[in-house]
Structure formats: structure tokens, C-alpha cells
C-alpha positions in Angstrom: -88.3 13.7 -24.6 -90.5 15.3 -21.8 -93.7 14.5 -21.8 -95.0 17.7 -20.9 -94.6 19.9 -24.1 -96.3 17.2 -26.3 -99.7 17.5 -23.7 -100.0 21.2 -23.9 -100.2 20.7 -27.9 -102.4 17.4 -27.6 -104.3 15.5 -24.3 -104.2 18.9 -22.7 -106.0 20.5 -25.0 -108.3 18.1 -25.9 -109.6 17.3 -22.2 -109.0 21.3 -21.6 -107.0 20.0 -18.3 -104.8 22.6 -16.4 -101.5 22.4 -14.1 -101.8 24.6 -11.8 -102.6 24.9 -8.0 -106.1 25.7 -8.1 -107.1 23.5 -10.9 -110.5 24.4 -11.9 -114.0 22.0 -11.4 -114.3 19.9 -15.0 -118.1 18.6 -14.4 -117.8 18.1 -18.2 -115.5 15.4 -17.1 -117.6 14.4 -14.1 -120.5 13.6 -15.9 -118.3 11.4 -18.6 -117.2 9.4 -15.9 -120.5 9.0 -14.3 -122.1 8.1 -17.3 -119.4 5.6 -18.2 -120.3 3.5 -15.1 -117.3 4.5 -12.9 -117.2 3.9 -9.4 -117.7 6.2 -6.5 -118.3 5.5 -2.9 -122.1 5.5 -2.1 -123.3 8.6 -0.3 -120.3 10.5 -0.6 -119.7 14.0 -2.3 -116.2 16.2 -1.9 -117.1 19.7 -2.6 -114.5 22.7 -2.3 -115.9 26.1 -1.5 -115.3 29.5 -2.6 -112.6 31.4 -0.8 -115.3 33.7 0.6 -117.8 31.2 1.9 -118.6 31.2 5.4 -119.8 28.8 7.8 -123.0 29.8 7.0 -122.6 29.1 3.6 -121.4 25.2 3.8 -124.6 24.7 6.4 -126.7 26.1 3.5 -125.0 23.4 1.3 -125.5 20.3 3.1 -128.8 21.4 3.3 -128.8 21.4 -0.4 -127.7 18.0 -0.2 -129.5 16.7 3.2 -126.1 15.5 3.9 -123.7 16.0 6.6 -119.8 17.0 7.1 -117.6 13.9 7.4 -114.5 15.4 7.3 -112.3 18.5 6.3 -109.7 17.7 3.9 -108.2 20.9 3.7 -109.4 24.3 4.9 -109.0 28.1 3.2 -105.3 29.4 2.9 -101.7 28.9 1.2 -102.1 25.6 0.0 -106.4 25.7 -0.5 -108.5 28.3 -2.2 -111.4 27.0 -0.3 -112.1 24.7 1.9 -112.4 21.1 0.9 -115.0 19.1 2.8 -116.3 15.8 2.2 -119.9 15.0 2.8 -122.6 12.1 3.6 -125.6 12.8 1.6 -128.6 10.3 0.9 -128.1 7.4 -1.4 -131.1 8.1 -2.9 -131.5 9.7 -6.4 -128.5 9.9 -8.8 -124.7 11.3 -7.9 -125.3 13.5 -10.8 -128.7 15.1 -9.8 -127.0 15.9 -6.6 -124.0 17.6 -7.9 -126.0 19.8 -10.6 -127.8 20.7 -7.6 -125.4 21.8 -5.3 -122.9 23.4 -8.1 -125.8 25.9 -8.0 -125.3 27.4 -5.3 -122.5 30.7 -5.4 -120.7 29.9 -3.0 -119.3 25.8 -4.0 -116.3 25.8 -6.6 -115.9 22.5 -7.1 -118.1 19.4 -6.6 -117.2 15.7 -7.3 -118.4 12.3 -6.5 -115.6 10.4 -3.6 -114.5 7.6 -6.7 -113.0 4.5 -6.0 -109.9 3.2 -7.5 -107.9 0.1 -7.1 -104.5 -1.2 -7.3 -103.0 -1.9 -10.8 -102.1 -5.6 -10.4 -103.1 -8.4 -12.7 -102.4 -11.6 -10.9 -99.6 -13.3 -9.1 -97.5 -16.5 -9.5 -95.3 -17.7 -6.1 -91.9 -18.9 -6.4 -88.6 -17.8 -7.4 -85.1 -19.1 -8.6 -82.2 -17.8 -9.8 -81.8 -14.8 -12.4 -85.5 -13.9 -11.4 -85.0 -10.1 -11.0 -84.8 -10.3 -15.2 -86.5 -6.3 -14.1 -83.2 -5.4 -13.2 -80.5 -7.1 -15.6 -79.6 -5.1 -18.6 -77.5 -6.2 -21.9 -74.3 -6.6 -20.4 -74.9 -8.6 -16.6 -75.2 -11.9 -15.6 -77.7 -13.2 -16.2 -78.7 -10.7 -19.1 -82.1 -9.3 -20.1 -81.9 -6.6 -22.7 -85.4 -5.2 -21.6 -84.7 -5.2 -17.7 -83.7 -1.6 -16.6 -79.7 -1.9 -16.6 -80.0 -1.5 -12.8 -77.5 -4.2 -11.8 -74.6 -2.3 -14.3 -75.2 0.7 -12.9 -74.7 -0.9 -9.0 -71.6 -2.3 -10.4 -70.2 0.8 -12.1 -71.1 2.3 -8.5 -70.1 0.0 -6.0 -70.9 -3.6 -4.6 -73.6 -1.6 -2.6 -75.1 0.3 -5.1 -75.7 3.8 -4.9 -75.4 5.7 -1.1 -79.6 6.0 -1.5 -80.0 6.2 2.3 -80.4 9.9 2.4 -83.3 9.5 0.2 -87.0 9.0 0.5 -89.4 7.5 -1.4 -93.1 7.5 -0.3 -95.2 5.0 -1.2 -98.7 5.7 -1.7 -100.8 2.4 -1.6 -101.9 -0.6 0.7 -99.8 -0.8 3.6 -95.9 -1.9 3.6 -94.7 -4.8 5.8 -91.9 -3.1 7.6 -90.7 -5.9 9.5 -90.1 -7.8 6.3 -86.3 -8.8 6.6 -85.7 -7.5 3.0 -87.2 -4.3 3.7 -86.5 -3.4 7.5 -83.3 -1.8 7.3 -85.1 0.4 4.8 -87.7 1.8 6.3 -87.9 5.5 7.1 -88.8 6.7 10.6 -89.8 10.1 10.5 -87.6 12.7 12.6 -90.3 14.8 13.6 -92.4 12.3 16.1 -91.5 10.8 19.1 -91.7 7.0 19.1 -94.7 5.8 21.7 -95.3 9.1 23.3 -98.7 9.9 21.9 -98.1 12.7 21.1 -98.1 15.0 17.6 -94.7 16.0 18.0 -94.7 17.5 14.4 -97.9 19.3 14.4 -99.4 17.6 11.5 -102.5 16.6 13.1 -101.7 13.1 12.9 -99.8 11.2 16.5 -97.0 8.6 15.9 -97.0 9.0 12.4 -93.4 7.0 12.6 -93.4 5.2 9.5 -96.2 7.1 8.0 -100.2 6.9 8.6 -103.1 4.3 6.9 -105.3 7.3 6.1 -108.0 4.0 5.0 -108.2 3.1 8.9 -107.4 6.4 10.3 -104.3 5.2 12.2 -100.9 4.9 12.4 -100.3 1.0 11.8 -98.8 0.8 8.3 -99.3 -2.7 8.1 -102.6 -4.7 8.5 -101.3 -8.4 8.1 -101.1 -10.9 4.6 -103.6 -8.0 3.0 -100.9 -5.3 2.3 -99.0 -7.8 -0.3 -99.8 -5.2 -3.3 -97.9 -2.1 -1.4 -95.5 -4.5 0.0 -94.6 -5.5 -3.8 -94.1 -2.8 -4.5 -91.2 -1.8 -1.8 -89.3 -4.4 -2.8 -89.1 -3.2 -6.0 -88.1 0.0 -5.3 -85.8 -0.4 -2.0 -85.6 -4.6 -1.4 -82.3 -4.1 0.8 -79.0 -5.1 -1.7 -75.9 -7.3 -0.6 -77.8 -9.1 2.0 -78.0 -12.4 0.9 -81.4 -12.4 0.9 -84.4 -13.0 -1.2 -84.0 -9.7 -3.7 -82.7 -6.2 -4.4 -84.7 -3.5 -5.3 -83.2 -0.2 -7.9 -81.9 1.4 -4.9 -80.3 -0.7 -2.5 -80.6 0.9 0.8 -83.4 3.6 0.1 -85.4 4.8 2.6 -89.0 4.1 2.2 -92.3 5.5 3.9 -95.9 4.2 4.1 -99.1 6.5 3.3 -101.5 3.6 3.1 -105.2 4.8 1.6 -106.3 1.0 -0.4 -107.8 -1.6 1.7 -109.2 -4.6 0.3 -111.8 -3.2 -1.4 -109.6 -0.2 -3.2 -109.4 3.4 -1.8 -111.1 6.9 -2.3 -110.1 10.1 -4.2 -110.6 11.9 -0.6 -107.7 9.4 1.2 -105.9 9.5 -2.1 -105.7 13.4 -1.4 -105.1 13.3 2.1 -101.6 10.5 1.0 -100.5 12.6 -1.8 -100.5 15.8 0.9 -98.7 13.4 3.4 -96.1 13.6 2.1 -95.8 17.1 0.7 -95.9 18.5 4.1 -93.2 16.4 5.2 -91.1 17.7 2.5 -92.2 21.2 3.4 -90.4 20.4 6.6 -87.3 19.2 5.6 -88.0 15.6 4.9 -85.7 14.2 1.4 -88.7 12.9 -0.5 -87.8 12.6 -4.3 -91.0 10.9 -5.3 -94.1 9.3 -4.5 -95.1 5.4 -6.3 -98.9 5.4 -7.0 -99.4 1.9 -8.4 -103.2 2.5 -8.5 -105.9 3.8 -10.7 -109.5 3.9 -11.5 -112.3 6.7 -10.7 -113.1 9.3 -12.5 -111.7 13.2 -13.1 -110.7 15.0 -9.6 -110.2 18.5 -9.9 -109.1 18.1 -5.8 -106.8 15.4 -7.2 -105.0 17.3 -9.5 -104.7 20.1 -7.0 -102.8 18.2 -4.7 -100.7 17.0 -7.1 -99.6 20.5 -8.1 -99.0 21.0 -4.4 -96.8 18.0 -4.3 -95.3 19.2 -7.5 -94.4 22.9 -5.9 -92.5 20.8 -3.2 -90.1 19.3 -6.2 -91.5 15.6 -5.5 -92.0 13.3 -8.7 -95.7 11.3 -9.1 -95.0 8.4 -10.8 -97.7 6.2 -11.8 -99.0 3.3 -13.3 -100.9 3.6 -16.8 -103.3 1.2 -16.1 -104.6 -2.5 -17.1 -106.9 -2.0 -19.6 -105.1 -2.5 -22.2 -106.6 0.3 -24.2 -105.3 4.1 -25.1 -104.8 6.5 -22.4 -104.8 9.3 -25.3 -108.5 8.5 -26.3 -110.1 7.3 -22.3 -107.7 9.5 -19.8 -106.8 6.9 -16.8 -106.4 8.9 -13.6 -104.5 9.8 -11.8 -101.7 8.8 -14.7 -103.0 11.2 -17.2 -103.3 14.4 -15.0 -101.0 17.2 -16.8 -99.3 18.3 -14.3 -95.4 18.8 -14.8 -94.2 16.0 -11.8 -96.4 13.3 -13.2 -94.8 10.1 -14.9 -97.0 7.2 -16.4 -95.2 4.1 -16.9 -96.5 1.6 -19.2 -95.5 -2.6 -18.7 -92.9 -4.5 -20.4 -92.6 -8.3 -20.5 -89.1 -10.0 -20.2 -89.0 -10.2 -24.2 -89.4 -6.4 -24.6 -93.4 -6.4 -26.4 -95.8 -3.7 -24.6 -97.4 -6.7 -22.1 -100.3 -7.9 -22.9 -102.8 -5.6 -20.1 -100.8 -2.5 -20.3 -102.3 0.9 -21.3 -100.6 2.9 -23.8 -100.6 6.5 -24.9 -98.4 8.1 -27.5 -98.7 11.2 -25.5 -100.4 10.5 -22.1 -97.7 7.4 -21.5 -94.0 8.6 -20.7 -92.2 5.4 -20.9 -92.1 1.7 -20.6 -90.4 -0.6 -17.5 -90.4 -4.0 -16.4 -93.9 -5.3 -15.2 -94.7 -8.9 -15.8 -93.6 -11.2 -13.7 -92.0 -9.5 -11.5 -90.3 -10.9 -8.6 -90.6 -9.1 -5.1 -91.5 -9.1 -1.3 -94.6 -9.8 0.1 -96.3 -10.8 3.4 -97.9 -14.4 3.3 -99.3 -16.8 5.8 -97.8 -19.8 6.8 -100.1 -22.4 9.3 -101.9 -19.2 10.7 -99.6 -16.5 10.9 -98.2 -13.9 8.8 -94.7 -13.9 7.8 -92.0 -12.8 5.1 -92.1 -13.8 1.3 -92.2 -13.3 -2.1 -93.8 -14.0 -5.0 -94.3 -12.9 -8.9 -96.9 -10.2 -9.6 -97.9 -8.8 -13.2 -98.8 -5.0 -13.8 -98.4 -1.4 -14.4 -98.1 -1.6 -10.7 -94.8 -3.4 -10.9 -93.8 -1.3 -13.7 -94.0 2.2 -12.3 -92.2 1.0 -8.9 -88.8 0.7 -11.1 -89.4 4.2 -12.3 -89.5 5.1 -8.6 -86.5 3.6 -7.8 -84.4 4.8 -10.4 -85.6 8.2 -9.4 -83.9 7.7 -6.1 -81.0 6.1 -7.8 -80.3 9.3 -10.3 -80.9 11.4 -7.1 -78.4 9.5 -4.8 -75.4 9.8 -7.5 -76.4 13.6 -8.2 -78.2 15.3 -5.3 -78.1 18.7 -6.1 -80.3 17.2 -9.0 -83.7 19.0 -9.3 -87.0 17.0 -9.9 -87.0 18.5 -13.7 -83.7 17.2 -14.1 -84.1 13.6 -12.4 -87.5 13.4 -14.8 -85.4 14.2 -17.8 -82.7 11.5 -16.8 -85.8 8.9 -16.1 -87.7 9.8 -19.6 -83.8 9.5 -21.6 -84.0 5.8 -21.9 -83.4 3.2 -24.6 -85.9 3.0 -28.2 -87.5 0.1 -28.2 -89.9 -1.3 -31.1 -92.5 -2.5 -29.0 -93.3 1.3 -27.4 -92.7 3.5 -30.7 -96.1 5.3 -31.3 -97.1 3.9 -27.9 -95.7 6.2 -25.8 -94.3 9.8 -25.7 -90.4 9.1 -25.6 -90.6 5.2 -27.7 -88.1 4.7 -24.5 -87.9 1.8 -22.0 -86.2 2.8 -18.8 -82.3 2.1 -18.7 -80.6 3.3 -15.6 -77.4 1.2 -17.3 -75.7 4.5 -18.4 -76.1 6.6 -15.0 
């Protein structure tokens, strides 16, 4: 059941949400979220020009807004209508007063408040023993778990190895990823188009030594910030832990390759950064790099016209956005949760199973803004940790759509490493074809629970 068809007749038409490139401004939606209390990072606005303003033009705006121009996000051409700028304005008065004011003014499409979200992780609980990875047993393994994803009977319908996923990438677009974490090493993608240690941008995407990716939250190329990045580090296991190593666990697809666009920090992440990660890695698909899909594990903020855009970019380029529904535990349907609830066609919102197949506890739901369910409580994977000062390999247990939506990712790449000529459509229809399951019926738009058993 796709998703897609039941939002143009429902969510899309009640919100009056579009997929398309240029998605318009909603400050309709704007104001809802401001008046609802949601976050936004203090003193910042993102506003995206008319195609035919000038230079003149934007100085006239931050005037309007006694601000000043932090940064471009993306200037006038293929891929932008207008230029996207973010800008410092006073913290005094409201957000909304200052977007009224500037939407004024003929020349600004688009004007939106820089929200904050935050990774979609409920709590943790160390440890581990074996039959653990219940997230990945199925009906018929050993150990078995009805509501895990089937992925270990589809490794051993495949091979002792699993699937032959090492000419696929998935990005991962969260904290950072501890790439020297020996379940996740031999994983990690280094991208062809830089030049290890020269300092150079050997790719000509503004950004030098972008080898494993770029932390777009510190403006550098270190991926990995120490015990902090356990949330994107979670999630890597999940999706690509190395298989048949002996070692700790084994994530959907085995030997996966796996790349870092880091944008949360401690204290969450911005809609602008979120933009800039989601971009990341449409580029490097633009130039030849396999990336099948993109794991956003986060949410939060308000509506993002800019937000939507570059998902439609990233959906031009054939790459998946899966993402978690959220841990409110309340319907997506009635209060959209972004990004999961943006129309466009590569979006998938994954909602959390528990090991005894009920809808867990936190999880959002949506009987047409929620694809599918997967396995997100206690959920066993790598993280960094500290031990008598320093940082070094573990793992632990983590609850949330976070640890939900990263099995969807994986299977993506699974599906696409035992069919590559499969298109994104067709690897989104093979993820949304999953098993009924009582719990999810009315809860979300297929009933399904991911199974990968069958593949």
C-alpha cells in the first residue's frame, strides 16, 4: 500500500501541503507552530528570495529585520528558485512580528523561524546477552521473534554473509557516527571524490576533506565528537553493524557502506543544518555516489517550506527519506510531526514496535501520515562510551522511533543489494509490502510491520 495516494485524498489536503521542488511558504503553518510553543533558535530567521531579487533587494531585507546575513544556504539556479539565506536578527520582539514584517516586502518568498529539533530516542538500558537483536529474528530463526523484521531468514536464504550490500550507501543524517567503532569500521564509506589529508576540495562541493562526510553542527569535517554521538552511532549499528564477525551485533545489511552528515549536537540541531545534511548527500548522488537512502531519526520544529524543498531535491536524485514518527505518542494525522509527515513521494515514517508486536508505548501513529511499523524498543546496538576517562567501543539498548526507522533503512539497502536495477519507487513498495499486524491496523497507512523475511 503506498502511502502516497492515501495523502493526496487526506493529510495533503487538509494541511494544503505540496511535493514538489519549489514548495511554496505555508505561514499558515508557521504561525500554528509558533503559537504551539515550538522551538526555534533565538535570533535566527531563513528567508528565500524571489528569483528576481537583487543584492539590493536582500540589503533592504535585513534592514527590515536589523539583522545580518549568517550564511547562504543555497543561491538562485537549478536546484533553488531564490536564494536561501539565513539571518541574525534582534532577539527582541516576537519571531512572528518579524516574519509578518519582512514577508512584506515583494521581493522574500518564503520566511521561517531556524526550529530546533532533536533526536527521537526515549531512554537507554546497557547490556546485552544472547538472542538480543529480537529486531532482527523473524517467525522461523533461532532464537524467534515474530515481530522482529525477518532479517536473519533473509541473510540465510542469501548467504552466511548476507546480502553483497557493499556497493551501497546509506547516509545517515544525525549526531555524529563513531567510525572507528570495530563493529562499524569496515563499513564506513570514504568518499571517492576527496583526497585524504590534502586540504584540499577535490570535489568541488565547497566543503575540504569531506572523507567520511561533514558535521554541518561544527562546520568541520570530524564526524565524530567523542561519547556524545551515541544516538547517530545507534543508529549505524542498526542499519550496517558488520555481520559474521564475531562481534557484538549485525545490523539489516551486513557490510553496507555508511556515511556521516552530522547536524545534532547535544542540544538538537536546526532546520538550516538539517537542509544543508539532506543536500549532502543529494549532491553526492548527483555525482555518481550509490546512495539509496538517507535515516533521519529526528524530529521536532515546526513546518519548513525550505525543508520540504530539499527533500524533493533529494527525492529527484532517486534517494529514500526515512524517518522516525515521533515520541509523542499522539496522531501524526491530527498534529503533523516534521519532517515525517512532509508529502513528498521519497518520505517513509516508521512508527515503533515492542518485542511482543503492540504499537510501543511512545510511538506516534497515523493511519495516513505513518507508513509502517518496525522494531524500536529495546533495541540492541553500537555506541561510543567511556571507560576510566576515555572513549571507546560499546553497546547498549535504546528505545524509539529512532531505533525503528534505522531497520527501514537497512532493509532499503538490503532490497537494493539483491535487486539493483531496483528504482526508489520500487524499493519503497517492497519496504511498505510487509506483514498485518493487529497492533498497527487503523494506525498506520499499510496495517504492516516490516518483514524483509520473504526478499
Amino acid at each position: 500500500m503506498i502511502r502516497t495516494s492515501m495523502l493526496a485524498t487526506a493529510t495533503m489536503l487538509a494541511l494544503g501541503l505540496t511535493s514538489n521542488a519549489y514548495a511554496a511558504g505555508r505561514p499558515d503553518l508557521v504561525k500554528r507552530d509558533l503559537q504551539r510553543g515550538v522551538e526555534y533558535a533565538a535570533g535566527q530567521i531563513i528567508v528565500q528570495y524571489k528569483a528576481f531579487a537583487t543584492d539590493k533587494d536582500q540589503i533592504r531585507v535585513q534592514g527590515l529585520l536589523q539583522g545580518k546575513r549568517m550564511e547562504v544556504l543555497g543561491k538562485r539556479g537549478g536546484k533553488f528558485n531564490g536564494d536561501v539565506v539565513l539571518i541574525s536578527v534582534p532577539t527582541t520582539g516576537t519571531m512572528q512580528s518579524r516574519i509578518d514584517k519582512v514577508l512584506q516586502d515583494p521581493s522574500v518568498e518564503i520566511a521561517e523561524p531556524n526550529w530546533l529539533v532533536r533526536t527521537a530516542v526515549v531512554s537507554n538500558d546497557p547490556g546485552f546477552t544472547q538472542g538480543d537483536l529480537w529486531g532482527m529474528y523473524g517467525e522461523n530463526t533461532t532464537p524467534a521473534n515474530v515481530y522482529g523484521s525477518g532479517a536473519a531468514a533473509a541473510w540465510a536464504a542469501h548467504g552466511a554473509n548476507g546480502a553483497n550490500c557493499s556497493s551501497v550507501v546509506v547516509g545517515i543524517i544525525d549526531e555524529g557516527m563513531m567510525i572507528t567503532h570495530p563493529d562499524l569500521a569496515a563499513n564506513v564509506y570514504k568518499n571517492p571524490g576527496e583526497i585524504v589529508g590534502n586540504g584540499r576540495d577535490d570535489d568541488a562541493n565547497g566543503l575540504i576533506d569531506d572523507i567520511y562526510g561533514w558535521d554541518f553542527a561544527n562546520n568541520d569535517n570530524t564526524v565524530f565528537d567523542g561519547a556524545g554521538d551515541d544516538h547517530g552511532t545507534h543508529v549505524a549499528g542498526t542499519i550496517g553493524g558488520v555481520g559474521g564477525n564475531a562481534l557484538g551485533v549485525a545490523g539489516v545489511c551486513w557490510n553496507v557502506k555508511l556515511m556521516s552528515a552530522k547536524f545534532l549536537g547535544n542540544r538538537g540541531g536546526t532546520t538550516s543544518n538539517a537542509i544543508k545534511a539532506v543536500d549532502y548527500f543529494t549532491n553526492l548522488k548527483a555525482k555518481g555516489v550509490p546512495v539509496v537512502a538517507t535515516n533521519n531519526s529526528w524530529g521536532g520544529g515546526g513546518y519548513s517550506a525550505l525543508l520540504e524543498q530539499a527533500i524533493e531535491r533529494a527525492n529527484a536524485q532517486g534517494i529514500l527519506f526515512i524517518a522516525a514518527a515521533g515520541n509523542g505518542s499522539r496522531d501524526n494525522d491530527a498534529q503533523p510531526n516534521w519532517p515525517s509527515s512532509y508529502p513528498n513521494d521519497n518520505v517513509i515514517s516508521v512508527a515503533a514496535l515492542d518485542g511482543s508486536g503492540n504499537l510501543a508505548w511512545y510511538s506516534q501513529w497515523g493511519a495516513t501520515s505513518v507508513d509502517l511499523g518496525a522494531p524500536g524498543s529495546r533495541v540492541l546496538s553500537t555506541v561510543p562510551t567511556t571507560q576510566k576517562g576515555k572513549v571507546v567501543p560499546g553497546y547498549a539498548f535504546y528505545d524509539g522511533t529512532s531505533m525503528a526507522t534505522p531497520h527501514v533503512a537497512g532493509a532499503a539497502a538490503l532490497y537494493k543489494s539483491y535487486n539493483p536495477s531496483a528504482t526508489m519507487a520500487q524499493i519503497k513498495a517492497a519496504l511498505l509490502d510487509g506483514t498485518p499486524t493487529e497492533s498497527l491496523q487503523g494506525k498506520v497507512a499499510t496495517g504492516d510491520r516490516l518483514d524483509v523475511s520473504g526478499w
